[in-house]
Biotite code that builds the C-alpha atoms (Angstrom):
import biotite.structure as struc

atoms = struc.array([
    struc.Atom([11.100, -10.114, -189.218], chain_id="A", res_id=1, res_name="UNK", atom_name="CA", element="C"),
    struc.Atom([13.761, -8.878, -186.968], chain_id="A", res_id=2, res_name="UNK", atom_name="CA", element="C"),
    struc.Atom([13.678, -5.413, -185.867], chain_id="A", res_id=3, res_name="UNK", atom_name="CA", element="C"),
    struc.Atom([16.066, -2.651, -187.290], chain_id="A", res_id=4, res_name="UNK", atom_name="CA", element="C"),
    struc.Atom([18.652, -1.682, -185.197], chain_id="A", res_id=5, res_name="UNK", atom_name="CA", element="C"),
    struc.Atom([19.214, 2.236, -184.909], chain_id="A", res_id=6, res_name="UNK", atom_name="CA", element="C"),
    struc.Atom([20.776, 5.098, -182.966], chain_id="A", res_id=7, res_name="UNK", atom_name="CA", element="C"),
    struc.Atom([18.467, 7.820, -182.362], chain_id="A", res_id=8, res_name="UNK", atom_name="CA", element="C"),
    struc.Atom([20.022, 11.355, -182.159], chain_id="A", res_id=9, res_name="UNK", atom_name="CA", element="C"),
    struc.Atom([18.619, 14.536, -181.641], chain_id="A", res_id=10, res_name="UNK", atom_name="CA", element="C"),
    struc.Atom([19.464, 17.885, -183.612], chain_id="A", res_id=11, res_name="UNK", atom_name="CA", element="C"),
    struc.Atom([18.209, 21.197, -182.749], chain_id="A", res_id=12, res_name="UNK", atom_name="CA", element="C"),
    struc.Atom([18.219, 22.586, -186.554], chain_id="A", res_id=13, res_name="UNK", atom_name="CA", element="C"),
    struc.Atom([16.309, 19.036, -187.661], chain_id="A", res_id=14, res_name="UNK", atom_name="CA", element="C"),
    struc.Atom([12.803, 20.083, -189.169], chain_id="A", res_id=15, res_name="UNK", atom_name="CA", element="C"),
    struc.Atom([12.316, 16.468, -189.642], chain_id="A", res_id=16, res_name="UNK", atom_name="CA", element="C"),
    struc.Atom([13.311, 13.041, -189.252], chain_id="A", res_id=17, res_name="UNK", atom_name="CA", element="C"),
    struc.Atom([16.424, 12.012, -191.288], chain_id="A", res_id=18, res_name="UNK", atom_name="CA", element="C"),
    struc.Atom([17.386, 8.005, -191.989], chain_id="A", res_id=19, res_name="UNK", atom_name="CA", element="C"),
    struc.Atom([21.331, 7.768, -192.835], chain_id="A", res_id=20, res_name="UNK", atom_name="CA", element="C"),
    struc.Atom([24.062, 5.289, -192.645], chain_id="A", res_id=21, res_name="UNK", atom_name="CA", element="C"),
    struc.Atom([27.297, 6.097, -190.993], chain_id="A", res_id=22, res_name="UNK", atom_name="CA", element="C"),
    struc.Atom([30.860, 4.467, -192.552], chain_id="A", res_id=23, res_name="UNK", atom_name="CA", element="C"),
    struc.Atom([30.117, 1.311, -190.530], chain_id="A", res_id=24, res_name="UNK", atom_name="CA", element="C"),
    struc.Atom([26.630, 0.616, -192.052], chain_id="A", res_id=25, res_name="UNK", atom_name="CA", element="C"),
    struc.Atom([24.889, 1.727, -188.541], chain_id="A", res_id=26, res_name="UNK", atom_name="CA", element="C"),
    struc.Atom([21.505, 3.417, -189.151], chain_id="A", res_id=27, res_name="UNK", atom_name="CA", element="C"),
    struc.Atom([21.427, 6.610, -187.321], chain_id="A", res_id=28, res_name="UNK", atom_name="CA", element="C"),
    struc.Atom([17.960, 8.482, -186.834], chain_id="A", res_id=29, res_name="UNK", atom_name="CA", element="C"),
    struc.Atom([17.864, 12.079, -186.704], chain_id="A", res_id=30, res_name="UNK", atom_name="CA", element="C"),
    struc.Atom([15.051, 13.885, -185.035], chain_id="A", res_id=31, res_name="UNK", atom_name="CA", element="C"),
    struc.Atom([13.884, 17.429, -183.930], chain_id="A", res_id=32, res_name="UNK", atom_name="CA", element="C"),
    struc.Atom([14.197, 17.598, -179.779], chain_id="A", res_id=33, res_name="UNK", atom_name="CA", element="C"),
    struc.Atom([11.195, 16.422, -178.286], chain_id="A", res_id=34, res_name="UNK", atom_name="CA", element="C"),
    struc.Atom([10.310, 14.381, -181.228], chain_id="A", res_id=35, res_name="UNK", atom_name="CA", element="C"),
    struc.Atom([8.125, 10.839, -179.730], chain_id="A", res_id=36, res_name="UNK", atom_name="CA", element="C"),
    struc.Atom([10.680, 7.912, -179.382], chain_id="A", res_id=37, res_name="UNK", atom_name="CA", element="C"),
    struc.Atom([7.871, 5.770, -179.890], chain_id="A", res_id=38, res_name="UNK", atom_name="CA", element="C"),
    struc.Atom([7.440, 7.131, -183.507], chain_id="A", res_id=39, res_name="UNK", atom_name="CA", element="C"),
    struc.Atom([10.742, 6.349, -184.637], chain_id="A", res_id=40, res_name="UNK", atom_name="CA", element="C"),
    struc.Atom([10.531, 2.461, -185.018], chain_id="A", res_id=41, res_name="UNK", atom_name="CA", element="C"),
    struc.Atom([7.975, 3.079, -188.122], chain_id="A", res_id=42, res_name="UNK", atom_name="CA", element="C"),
    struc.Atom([10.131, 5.351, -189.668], chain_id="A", res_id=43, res_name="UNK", atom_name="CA", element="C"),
    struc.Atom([13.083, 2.784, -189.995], chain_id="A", res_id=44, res_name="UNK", atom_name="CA", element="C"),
    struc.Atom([10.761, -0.135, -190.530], chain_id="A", res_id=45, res_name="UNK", atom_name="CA", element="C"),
    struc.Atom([9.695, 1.904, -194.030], chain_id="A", res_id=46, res_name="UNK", atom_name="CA", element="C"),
    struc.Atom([13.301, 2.681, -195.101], chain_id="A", res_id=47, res_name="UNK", atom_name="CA", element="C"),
    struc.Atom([14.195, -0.872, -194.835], chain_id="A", res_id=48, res_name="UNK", atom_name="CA", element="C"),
    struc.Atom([14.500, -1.385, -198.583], chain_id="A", res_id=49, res_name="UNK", atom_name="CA", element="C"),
    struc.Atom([16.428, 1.870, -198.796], chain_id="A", res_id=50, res_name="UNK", atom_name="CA", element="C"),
    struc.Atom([18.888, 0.624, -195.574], chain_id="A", res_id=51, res_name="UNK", atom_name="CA", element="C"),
    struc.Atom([19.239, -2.675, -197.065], chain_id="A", res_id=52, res_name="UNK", atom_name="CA", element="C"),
    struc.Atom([20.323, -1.369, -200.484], chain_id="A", res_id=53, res_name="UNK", atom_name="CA", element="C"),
    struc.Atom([22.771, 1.381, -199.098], chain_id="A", res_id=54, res_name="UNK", atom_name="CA", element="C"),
    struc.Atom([24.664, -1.052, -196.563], chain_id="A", res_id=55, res_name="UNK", atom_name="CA", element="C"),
    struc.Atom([25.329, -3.391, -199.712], chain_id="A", res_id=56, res_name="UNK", atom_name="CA", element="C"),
    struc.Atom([26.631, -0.358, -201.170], chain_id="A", res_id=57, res_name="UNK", atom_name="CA", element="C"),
    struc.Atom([28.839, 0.264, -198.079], chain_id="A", res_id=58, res_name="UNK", atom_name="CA", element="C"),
    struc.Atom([30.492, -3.206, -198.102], chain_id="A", res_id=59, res_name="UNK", atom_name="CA", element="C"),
    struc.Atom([30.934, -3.215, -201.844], chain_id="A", res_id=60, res_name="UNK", atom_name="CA", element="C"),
    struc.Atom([32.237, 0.723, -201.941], chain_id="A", res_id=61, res_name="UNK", atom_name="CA", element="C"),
    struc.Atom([35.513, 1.021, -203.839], chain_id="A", res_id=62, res_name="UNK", atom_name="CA", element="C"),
    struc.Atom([38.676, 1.808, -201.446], chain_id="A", res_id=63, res_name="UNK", atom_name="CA", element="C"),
    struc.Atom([39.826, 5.137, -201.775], chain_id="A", res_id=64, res_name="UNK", atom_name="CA", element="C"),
    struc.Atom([43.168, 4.660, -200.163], chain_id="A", res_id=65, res_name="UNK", atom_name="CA", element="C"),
    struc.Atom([44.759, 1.496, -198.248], chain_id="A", res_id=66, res_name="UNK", atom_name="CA", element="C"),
    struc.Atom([48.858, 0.409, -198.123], chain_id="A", res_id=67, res_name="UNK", atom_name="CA", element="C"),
    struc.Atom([48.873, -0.695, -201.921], chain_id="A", res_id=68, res_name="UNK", atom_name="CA", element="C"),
    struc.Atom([47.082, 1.430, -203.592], chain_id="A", res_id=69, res_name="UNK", atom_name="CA", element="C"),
    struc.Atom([45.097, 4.840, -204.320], chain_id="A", res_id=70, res_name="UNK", atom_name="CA", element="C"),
    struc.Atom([42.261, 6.947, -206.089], chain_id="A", res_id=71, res_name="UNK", atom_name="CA", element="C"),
    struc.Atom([43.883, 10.133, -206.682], chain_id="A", res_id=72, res_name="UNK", atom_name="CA", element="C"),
    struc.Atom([41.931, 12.442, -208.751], chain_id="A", res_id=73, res_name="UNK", atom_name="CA", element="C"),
    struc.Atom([39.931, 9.758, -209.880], chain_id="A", res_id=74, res_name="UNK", atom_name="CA", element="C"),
    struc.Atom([42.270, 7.395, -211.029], chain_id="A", res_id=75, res_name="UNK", atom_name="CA", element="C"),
    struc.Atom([43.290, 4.217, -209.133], chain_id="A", res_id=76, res_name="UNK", atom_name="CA", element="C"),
    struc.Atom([47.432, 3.910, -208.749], chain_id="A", res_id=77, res_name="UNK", atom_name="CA", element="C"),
    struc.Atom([49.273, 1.447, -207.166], chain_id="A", res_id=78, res_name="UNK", atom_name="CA", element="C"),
    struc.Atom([52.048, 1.826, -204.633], chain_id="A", res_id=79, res_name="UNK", atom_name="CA", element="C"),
    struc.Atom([55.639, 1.077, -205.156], chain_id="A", res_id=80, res_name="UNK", atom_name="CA", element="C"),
    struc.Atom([57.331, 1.749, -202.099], chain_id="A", res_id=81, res_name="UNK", atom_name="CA", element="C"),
    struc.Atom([61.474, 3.172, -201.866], chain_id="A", res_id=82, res_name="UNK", atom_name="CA", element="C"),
    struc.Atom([62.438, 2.555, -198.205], chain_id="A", res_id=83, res_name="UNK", atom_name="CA", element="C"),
    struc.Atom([65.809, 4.143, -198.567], chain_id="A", res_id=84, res_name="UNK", atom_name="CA", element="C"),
    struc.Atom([64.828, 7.214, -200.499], chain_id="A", res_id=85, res_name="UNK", atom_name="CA", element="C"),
    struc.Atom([62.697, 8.926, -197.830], chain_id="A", res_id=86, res_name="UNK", atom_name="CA", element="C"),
    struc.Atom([60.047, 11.443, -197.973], chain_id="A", res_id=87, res_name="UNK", atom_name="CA", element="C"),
    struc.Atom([59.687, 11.911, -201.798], chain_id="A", res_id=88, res_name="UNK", atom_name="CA", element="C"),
    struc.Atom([56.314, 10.858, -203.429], chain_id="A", res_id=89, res_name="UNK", atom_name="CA", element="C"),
    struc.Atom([56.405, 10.648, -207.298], chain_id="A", res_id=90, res_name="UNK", atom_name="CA", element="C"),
    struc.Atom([53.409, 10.092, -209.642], chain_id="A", res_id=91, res_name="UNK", atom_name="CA", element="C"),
    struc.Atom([54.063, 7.836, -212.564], chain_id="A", res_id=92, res_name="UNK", atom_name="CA", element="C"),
    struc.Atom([51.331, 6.609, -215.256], chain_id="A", res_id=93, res_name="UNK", atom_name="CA", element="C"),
    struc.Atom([50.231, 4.013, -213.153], chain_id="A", res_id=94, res_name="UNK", atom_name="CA", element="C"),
    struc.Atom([52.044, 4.105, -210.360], chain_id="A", res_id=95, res_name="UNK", atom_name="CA", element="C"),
    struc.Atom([53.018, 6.194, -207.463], chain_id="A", res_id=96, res_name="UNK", atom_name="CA", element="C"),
    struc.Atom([56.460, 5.805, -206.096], chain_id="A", res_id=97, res_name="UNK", atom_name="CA", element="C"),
    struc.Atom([56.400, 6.471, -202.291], chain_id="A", res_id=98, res_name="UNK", atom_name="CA", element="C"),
    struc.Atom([59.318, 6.176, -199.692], chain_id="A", res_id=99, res_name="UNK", atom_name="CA", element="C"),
    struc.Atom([58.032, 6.469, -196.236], chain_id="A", res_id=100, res_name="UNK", atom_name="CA", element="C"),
    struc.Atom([60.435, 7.146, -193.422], chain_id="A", res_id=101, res_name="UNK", atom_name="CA", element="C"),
    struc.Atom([58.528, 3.986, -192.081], chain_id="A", res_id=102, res_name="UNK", atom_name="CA", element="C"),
    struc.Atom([57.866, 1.704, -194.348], chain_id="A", res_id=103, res_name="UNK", atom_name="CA", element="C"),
    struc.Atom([55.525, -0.421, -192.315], chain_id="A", res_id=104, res_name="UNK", atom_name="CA", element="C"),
    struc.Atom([51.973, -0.470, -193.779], chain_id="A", res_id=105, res_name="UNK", atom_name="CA", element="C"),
    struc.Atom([50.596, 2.395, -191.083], chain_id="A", res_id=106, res_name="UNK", atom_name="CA", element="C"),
    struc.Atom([53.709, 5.004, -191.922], chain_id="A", res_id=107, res_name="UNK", atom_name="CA", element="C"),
    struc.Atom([52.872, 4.234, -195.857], chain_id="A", res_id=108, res_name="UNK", atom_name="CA", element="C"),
    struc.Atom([49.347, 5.024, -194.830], chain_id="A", res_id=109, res_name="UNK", atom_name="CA", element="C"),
    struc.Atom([50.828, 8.231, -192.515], chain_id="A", res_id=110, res_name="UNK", atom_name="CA", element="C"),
    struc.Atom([52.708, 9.204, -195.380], chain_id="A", res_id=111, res_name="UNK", atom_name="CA", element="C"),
    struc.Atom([50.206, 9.120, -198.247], chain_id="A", res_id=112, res_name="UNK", atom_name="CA", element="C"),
    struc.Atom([47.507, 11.316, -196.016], chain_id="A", res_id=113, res_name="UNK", atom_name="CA", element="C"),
    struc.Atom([49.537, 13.620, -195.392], chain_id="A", res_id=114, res_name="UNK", atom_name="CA", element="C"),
    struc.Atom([51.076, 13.804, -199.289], chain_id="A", res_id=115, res_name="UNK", atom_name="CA", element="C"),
    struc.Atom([47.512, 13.841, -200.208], chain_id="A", res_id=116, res_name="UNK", atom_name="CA", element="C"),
    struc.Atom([45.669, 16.615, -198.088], chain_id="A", res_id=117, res_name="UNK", atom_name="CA", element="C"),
    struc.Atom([48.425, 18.908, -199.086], chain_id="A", res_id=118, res_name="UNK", atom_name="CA", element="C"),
    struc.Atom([47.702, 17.987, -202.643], chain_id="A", res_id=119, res_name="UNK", atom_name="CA", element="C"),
    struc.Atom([44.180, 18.440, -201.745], chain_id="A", res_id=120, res_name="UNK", atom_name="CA", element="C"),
    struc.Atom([45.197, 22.231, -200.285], chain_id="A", res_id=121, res_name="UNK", atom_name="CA", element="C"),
    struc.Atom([47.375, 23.355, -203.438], chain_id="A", res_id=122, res_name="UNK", atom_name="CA", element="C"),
    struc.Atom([44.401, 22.203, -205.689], chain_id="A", res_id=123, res_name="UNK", atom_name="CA", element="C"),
    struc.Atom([41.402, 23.142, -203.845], chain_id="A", res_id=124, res_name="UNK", atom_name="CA", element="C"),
    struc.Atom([42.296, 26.454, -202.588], chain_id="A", res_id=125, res_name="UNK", atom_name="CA", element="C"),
    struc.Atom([42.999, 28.388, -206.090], chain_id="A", res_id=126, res_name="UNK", atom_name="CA", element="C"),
    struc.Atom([40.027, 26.363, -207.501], chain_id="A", res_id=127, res_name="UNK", atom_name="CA", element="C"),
    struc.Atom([37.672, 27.468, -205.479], chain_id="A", res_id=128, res_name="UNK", atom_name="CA", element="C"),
    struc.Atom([39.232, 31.393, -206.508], chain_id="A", res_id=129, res_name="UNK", atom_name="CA", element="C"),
    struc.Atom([38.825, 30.784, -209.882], chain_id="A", res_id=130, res_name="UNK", atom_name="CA", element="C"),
    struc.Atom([35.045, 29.533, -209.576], chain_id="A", res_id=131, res_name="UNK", atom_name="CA", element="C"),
    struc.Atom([34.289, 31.671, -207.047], chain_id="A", res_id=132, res_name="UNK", atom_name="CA", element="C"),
    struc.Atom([35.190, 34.673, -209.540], chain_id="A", res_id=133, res_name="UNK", atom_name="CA", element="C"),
    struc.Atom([33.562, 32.971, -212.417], chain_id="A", res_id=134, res_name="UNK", atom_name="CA", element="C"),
    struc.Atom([30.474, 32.566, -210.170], chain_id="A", res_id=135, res_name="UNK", atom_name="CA", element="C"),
    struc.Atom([30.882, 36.418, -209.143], chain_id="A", res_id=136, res_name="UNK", atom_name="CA", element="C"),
    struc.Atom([30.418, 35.198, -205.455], chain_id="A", res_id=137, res_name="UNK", atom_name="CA", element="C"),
    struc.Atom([32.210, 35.909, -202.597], chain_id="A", res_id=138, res_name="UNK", atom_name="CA", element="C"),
    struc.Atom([33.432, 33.695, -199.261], chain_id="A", res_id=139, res_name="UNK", atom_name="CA", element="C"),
    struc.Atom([35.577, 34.314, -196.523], chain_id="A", res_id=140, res_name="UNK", atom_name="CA", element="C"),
    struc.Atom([37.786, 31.373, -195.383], chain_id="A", res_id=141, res_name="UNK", atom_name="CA", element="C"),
    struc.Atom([38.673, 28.037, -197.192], chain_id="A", res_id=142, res_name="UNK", atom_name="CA", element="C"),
    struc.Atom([39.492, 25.380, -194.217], chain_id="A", res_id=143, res_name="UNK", atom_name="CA", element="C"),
    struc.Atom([40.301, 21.455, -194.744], chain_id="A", res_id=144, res_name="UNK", atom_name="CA", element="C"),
    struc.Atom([38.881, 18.767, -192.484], chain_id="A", res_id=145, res_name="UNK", atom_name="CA", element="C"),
    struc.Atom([38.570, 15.070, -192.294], chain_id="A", res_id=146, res_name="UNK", atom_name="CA", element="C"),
    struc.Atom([35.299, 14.744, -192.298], chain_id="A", res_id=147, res_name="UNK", atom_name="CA", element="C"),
    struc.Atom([33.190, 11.554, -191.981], chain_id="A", res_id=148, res_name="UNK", atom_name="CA", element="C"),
    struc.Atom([30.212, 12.317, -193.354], chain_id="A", res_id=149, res_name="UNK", atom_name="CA", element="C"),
    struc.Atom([30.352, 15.674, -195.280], chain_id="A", res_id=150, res_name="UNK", atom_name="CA", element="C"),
    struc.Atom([32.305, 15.994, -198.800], chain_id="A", res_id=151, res_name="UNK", atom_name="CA", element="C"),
    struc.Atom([32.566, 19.945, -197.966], chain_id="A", res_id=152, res_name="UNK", atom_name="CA", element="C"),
    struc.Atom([30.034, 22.937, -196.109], chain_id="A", res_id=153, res_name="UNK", atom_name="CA", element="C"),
    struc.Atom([29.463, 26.478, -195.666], chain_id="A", res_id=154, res_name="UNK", atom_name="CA", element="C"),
    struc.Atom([29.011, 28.601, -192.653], chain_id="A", res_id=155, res_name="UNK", atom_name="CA", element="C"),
    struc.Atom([26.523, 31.506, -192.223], chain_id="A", res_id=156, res_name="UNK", atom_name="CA", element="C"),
    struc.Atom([29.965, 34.233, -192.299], chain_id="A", res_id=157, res_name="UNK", atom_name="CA", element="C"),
    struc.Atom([30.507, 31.856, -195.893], chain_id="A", res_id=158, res_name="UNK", atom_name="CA", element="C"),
    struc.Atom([33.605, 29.890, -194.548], chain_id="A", res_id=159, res_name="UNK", atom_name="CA", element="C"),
    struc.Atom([34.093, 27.258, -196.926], chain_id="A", res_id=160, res_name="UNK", atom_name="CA", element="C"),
    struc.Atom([35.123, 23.817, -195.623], chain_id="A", res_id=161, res_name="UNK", atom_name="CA", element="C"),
    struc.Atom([36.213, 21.420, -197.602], chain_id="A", res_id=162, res_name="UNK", atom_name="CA", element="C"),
    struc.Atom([37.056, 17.547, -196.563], chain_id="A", res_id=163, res_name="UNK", atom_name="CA", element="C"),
    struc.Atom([40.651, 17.039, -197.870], chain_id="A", res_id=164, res_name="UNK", atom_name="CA", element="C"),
    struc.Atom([39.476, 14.008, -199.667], chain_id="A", res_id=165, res_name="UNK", atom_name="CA", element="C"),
    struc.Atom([38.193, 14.997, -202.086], chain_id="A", res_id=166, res_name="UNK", atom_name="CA", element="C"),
    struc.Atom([41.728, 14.608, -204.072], chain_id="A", res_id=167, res_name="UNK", atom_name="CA", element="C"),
    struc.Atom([40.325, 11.433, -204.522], chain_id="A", res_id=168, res_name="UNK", atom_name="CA", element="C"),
    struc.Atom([37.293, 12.701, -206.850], chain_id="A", res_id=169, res_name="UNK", atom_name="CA", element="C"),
    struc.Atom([37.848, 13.229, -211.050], chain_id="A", res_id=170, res_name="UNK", atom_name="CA", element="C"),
    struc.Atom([38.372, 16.942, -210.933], chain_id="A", res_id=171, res_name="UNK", atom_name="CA", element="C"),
    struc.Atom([34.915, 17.422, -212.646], chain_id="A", res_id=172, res_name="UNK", atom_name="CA", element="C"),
    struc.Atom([33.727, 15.938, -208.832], chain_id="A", res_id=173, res_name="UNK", atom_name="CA", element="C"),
    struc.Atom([35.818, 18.257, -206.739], chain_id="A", res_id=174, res_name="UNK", atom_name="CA", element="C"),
    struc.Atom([34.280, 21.071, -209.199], chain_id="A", res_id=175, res_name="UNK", atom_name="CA", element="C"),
    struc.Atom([31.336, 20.453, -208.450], chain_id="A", res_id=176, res_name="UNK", atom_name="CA", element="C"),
    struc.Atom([31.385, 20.264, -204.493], chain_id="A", res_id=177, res_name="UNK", atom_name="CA", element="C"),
    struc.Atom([33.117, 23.575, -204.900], chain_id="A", res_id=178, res_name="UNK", atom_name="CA", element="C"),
    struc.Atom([30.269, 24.822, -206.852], chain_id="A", res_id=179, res_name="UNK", atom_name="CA", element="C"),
    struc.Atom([27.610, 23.805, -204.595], chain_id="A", res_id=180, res_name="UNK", atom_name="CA", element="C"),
    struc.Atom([29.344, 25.104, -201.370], chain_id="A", res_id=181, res_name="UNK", atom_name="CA", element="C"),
    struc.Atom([29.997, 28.458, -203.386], chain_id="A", res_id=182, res_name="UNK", atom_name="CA", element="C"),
    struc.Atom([26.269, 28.503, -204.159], chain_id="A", res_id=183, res_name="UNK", atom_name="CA", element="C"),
    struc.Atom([25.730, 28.293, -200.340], chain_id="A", res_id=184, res_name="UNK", atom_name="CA", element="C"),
    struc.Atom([27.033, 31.979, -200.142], chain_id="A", res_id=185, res_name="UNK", atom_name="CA", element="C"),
    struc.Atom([23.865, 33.026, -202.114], chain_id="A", res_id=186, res_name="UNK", atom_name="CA", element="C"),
    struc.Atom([21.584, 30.415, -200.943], chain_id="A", res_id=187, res_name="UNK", atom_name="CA", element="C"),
    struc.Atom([21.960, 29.163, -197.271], chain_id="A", res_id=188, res_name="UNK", atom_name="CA", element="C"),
    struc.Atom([19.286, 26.222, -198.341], chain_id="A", res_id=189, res_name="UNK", atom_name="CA", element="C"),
    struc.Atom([18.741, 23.939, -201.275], chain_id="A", res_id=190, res_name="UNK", atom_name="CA", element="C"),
    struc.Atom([16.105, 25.733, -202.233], chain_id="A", res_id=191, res_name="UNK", atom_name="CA", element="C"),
    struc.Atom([15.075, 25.734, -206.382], chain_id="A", res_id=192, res_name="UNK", atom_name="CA", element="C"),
    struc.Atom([16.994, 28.845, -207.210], chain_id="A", res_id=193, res_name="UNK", atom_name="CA", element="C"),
    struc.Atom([20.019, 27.293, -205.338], chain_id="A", res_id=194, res_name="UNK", atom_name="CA", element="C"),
    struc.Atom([20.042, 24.235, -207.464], chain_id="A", res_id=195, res_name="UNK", atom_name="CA", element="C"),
    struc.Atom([19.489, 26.898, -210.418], chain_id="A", res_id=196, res_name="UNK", atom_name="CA", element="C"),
    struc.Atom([22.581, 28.252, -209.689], chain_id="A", res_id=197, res_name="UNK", atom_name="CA", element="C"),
    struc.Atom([24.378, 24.835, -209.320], chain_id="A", res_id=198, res_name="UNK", atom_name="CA", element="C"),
    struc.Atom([23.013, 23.888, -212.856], chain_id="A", res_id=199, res_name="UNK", atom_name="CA", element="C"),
    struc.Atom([24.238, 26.893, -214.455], chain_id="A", res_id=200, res_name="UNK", atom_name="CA", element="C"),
    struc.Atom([27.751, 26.347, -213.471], chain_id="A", res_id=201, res_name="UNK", atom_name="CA", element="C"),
    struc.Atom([27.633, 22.516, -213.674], chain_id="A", res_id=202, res_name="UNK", atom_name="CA", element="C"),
    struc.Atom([25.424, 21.004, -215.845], chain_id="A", res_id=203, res_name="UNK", atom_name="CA", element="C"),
    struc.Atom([26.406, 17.982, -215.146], chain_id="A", res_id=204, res_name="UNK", atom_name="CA", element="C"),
    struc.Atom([25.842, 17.768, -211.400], chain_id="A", res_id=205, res_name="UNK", atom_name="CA", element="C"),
    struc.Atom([23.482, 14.953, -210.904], chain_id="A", res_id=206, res_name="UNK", atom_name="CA", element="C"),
    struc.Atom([26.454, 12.693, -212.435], chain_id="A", res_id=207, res_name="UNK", atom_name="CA", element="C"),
    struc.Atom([28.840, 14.216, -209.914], chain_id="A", res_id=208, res_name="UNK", atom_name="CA", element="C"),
    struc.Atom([26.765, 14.268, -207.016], chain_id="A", res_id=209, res_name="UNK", atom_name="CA", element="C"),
    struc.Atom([26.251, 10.666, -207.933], chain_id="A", res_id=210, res_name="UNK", atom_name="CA", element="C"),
    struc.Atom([29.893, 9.708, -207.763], chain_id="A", res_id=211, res_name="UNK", atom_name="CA", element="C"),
    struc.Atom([29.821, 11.466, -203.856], chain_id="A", res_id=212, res_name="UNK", atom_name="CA", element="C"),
    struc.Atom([27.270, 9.120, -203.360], chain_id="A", res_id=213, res_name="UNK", atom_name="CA", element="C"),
    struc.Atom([28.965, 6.463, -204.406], chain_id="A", res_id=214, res_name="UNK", atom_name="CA", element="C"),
    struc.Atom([31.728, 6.971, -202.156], chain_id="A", res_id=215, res_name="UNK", atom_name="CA", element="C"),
    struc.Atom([30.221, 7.880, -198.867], chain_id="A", res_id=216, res_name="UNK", atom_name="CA", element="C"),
    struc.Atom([29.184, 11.078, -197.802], chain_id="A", res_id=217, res_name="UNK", atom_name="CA", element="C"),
    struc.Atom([27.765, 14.287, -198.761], chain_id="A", res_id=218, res_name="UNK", atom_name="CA", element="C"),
    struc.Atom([27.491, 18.215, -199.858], chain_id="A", res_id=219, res_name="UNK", atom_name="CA", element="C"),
    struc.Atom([26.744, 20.343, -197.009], chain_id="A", res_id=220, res_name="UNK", atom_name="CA", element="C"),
])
């Protein structure tokens, strides 16, 4: 049996040795510094199951956004695309109208992103005010990133950051994220009281954090 092929990178913060796929299906091996290079081949030899099952998962992941077609809060819309009515974006029952100032596939693409992170902006940011007063918590900044691998995070002076793509999560999903990163101001781990606190204000989380899962990435 073949070996498995891996990229081995080192993390200061790592307590342990972490086995995770980026968007390409590549298995990347996280380690503490000084950690044996000679140890890591065993490690990915006993997550081969896992590996094989998640980079299935990768090639068979639904599209979240390509030059026909959308998930936008959860539900997947085709485009139909106005070239001579440019820069107006309108969202019908099935459909979203769209007319690019470049109507070639990459300015649709240009186009949507930049329709939908400022969607994700006008959502997100008074969402987060109304949980984050619900949760009687308290945070400092809210930015939005592309990120590759992280759905949102939270930084020790509890900045918030969010990945702008999550417009393309049911609302319960983007909830959720919200929730956990708002936890992350009480609980800078994911300790048992911080998944307490994540229960209490969605029940539900295991089914939204399975969604995430689904779709690539995850919480910080």
């Amino acid at each position: 049996m073949e070996p498995i092929p891996f990229i081995h990178r080192e993390n200061s913060r790592a307590r342990s040795v972490k086995i995770s796929l980026d968007e390409q299906g590549n298995v990347i091996v996280t380690t503490p510094p000084r950690f044996l290079a000679s140890r890591i081949p065993p490690f990915v030899e006993q997550a081969r199951s896992w590996i094989k099952i998640h980079q299935e998962q990768l090639v068979h992941r639904p599209i979240l956004l390509d030059a026909h077609s959308v998930l936008y809060f959860g539900t997947p819309y085709d485009f139909v695309v106005h070239p001579h009515k440019t820069g107006q974006v309108q969202v019908g029952i099935s459909t979203i109208e769209i007319a690019p100032v470049d109507s070639s596939e990459r300015g649709i693409m240009t186009s949507m992103e930049k329709w939908l992170k400022n969607r994700a902006i006008e959502y997100i940011i008074p969402r987060t005010k109304k949980l984050s007063e619900a949760m009687r918590t308290e945070y400092n900044q809210v930015h939005f990133r592309e990120q590759k691998t992280r759905w949102g995070s939270c930084s020790s002076d509890k900045n918030l950051n969010f990945n702008w793509r999550l417009i393309h999560a049911p609302k319960a999903v983007i909830d959720y994220v919200i929730i956990h990163e708002l936890s992350h101001t009480v609980h800078m781990n994911h300790g048992s009281r911080f998944w307490e606190l994540v229960a209490h204000y969605d029940p539900d989380h295991p089914l939204h954090r399975g969604w995430l899962k689904r779709f690539g990435g995850e919480e910080g």
